[in-house]
PASEBA-1860 file (N, C-alpha, C; in nm, 3 decimals):
! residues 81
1> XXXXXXXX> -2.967/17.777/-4.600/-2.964/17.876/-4.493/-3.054/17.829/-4.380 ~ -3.021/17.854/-4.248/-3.054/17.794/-4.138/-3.165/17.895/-4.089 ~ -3.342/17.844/-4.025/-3.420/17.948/-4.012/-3.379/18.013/-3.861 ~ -3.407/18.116/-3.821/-3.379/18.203/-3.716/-3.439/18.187/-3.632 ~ -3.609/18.126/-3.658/-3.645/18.058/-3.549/-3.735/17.947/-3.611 ~ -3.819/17.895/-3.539/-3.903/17.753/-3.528/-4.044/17.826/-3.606 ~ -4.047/17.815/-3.710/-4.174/17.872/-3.746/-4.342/17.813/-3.725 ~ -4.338/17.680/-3.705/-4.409/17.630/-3.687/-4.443/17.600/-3.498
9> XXXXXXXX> -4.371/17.678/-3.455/-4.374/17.722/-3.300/-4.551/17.731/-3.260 ~ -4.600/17.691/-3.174/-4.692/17.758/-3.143/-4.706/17.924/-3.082 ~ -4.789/17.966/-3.126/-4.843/18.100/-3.043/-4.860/18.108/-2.885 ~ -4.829/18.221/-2.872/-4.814/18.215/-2.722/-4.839/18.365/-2.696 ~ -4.948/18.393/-2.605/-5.037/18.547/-2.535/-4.905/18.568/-2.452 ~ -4.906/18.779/-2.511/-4.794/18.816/-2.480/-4.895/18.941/-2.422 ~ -4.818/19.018/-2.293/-4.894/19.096/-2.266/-4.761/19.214/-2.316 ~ -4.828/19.380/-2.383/-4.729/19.386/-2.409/-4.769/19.566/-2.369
17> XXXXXXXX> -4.681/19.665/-2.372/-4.721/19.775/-2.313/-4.699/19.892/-2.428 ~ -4.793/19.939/-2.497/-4.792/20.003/-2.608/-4.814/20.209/-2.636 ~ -4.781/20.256/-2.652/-4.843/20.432/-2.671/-5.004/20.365/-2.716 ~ -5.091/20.434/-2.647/-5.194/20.421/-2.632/-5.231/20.511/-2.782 ~ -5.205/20.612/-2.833/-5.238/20.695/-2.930/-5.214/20.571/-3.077 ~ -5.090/20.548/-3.054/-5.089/20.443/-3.141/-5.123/20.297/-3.188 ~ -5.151/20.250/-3.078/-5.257/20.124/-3.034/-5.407/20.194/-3.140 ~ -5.461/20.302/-3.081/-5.572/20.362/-3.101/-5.556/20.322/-3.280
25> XXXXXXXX> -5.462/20.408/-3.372/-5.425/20.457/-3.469/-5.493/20.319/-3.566 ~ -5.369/20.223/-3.456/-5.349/20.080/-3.582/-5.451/20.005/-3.557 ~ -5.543/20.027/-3.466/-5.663/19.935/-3.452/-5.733/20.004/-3.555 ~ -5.734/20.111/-3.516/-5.870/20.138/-3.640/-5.808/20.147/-3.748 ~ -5.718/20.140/-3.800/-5.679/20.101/-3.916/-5.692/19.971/-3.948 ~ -5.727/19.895/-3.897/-5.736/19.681/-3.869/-5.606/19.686/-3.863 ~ -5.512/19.725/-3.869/-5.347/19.667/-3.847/-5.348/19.566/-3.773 ~ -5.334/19.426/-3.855/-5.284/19.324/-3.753/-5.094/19.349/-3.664
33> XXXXXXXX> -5.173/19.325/-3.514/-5.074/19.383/-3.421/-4.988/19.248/-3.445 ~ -5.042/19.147/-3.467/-4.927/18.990/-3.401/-4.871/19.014/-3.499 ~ -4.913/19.027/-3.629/-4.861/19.007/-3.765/-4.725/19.128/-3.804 ~ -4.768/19.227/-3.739/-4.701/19.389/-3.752/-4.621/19.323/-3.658 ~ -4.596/19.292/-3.543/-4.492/19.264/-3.449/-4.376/19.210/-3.460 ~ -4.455/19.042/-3.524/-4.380/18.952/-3.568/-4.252/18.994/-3.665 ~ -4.353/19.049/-3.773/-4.240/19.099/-3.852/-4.153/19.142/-3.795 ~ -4.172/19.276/-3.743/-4.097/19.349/-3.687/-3.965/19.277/-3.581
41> XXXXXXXX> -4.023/19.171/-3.532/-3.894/19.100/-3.455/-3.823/19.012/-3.534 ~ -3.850/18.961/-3.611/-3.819/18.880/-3.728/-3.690/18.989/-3.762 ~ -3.706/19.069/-3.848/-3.597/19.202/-3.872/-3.519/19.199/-3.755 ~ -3.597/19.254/-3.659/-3.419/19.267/-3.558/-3.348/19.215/-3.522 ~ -3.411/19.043/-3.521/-3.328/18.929/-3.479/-3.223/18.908/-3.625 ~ -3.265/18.939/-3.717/-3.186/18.919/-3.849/-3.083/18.976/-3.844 ~ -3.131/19.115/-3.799/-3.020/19.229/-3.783/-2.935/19.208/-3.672 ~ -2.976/19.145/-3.510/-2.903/19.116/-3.461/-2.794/18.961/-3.491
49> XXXXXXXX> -2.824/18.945/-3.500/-2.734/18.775/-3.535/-2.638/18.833/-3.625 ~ -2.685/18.843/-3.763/-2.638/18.895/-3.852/-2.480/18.981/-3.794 ~ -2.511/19.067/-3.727/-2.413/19.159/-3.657/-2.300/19.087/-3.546 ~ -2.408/18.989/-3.476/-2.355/18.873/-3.394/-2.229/18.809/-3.513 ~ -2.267/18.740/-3.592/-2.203/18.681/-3.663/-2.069/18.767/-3.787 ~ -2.096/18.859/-3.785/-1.956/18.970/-3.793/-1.909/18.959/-3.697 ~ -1.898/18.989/-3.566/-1.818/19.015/-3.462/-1.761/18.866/-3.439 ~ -1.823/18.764/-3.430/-1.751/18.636/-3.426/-1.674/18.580/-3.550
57> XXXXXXXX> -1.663/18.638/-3.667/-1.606/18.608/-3.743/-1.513/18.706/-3.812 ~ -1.510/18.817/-3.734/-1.425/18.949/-3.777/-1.286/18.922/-3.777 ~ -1.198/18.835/-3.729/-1.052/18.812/-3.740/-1.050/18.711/-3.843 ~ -1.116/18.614/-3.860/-1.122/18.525/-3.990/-1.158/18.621/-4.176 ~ -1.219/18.687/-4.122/-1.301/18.786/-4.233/-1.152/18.865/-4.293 ~ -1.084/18.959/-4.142/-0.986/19.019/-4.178/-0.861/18.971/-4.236 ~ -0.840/18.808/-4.193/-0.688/18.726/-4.202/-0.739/18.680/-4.372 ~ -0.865/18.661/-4.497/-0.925/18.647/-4.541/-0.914/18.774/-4.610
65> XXXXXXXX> -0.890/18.876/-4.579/-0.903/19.018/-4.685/-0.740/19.016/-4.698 ~ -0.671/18.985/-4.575/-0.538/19.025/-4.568/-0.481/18.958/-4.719 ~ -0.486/18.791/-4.704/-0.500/18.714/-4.767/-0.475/18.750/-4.906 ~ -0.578/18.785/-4.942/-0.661/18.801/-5.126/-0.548/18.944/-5.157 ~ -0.547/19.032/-5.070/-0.464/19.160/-5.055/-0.320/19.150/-5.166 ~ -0.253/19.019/-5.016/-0.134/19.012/-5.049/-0.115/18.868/-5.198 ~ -0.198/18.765/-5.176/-0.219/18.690/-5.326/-0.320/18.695/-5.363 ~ -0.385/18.760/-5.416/-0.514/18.792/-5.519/-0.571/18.658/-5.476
73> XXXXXXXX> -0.660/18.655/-5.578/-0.826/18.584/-5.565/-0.778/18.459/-5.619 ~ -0.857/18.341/-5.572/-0.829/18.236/-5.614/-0.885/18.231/-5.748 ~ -0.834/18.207/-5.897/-0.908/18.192/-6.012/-0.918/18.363/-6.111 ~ -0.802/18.396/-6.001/-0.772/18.569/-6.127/-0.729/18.520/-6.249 ~ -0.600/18.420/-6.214/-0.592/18.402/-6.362/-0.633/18.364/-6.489 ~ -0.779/18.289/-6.419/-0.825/18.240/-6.510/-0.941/18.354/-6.563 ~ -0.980/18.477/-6.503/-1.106/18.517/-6.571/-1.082/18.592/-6.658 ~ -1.175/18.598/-6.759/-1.163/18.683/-6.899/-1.248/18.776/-6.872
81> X> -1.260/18.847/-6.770/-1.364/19.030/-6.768/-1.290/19.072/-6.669
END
C-alpha cells in the first residue's frame, strides 16, 4: 500500500486560527496541538482519497458487480463452505 504522504517530510510553522476557549482547554491539558492535528489530517486525507478513488473507479467497480451478478465468482465451483 502506497503512503498518503512523505512522512519523513520536514516540519514546517503553520500559522493557524483556532476557538480561543479551546486552544485554552487543550493547552492546559498538554494536548500536543502538531500531534492532535496531524492526526487529524492524516484521517481526512484518508477519507478523502479514499472517496476520490470510488468515484474514479465507480464504473469499473459497477461493470465488476454486474459481472459476478450475471457469472458468479471466479472459483464458486470450487469452494466447499
Amino acid at each position: 500500500m502506497r503512503n498518503l504522504y512523505d512522512t519523513n517530510a520536514p516540519k514546517k510553522p503553520t500559522n493557524l486560527s483556532l476557538n480561543s476557549d479551546l486552544l485554552a482547554k487543550t493547552r492546559a491539558l498538554n494536548i500536543n496541538l502538531s500531534a492532535t492535528l496531524e492526526q487529524a489530517l492524516r484521517k481526512e486525507l484518508e477519507q478523502a482519497e479514499a472517496k476520490q478513488w470510488n468515484e474514479e473507479n465507480k464504473a469499473a467497480i459497477k461493470a465488476y458487480n454486474n459481472f459476478v451478478e450475471e457469472n458468479g465468482c471466479f472459483g464458486d465451483d470450487f469452494r466447499e463452505f
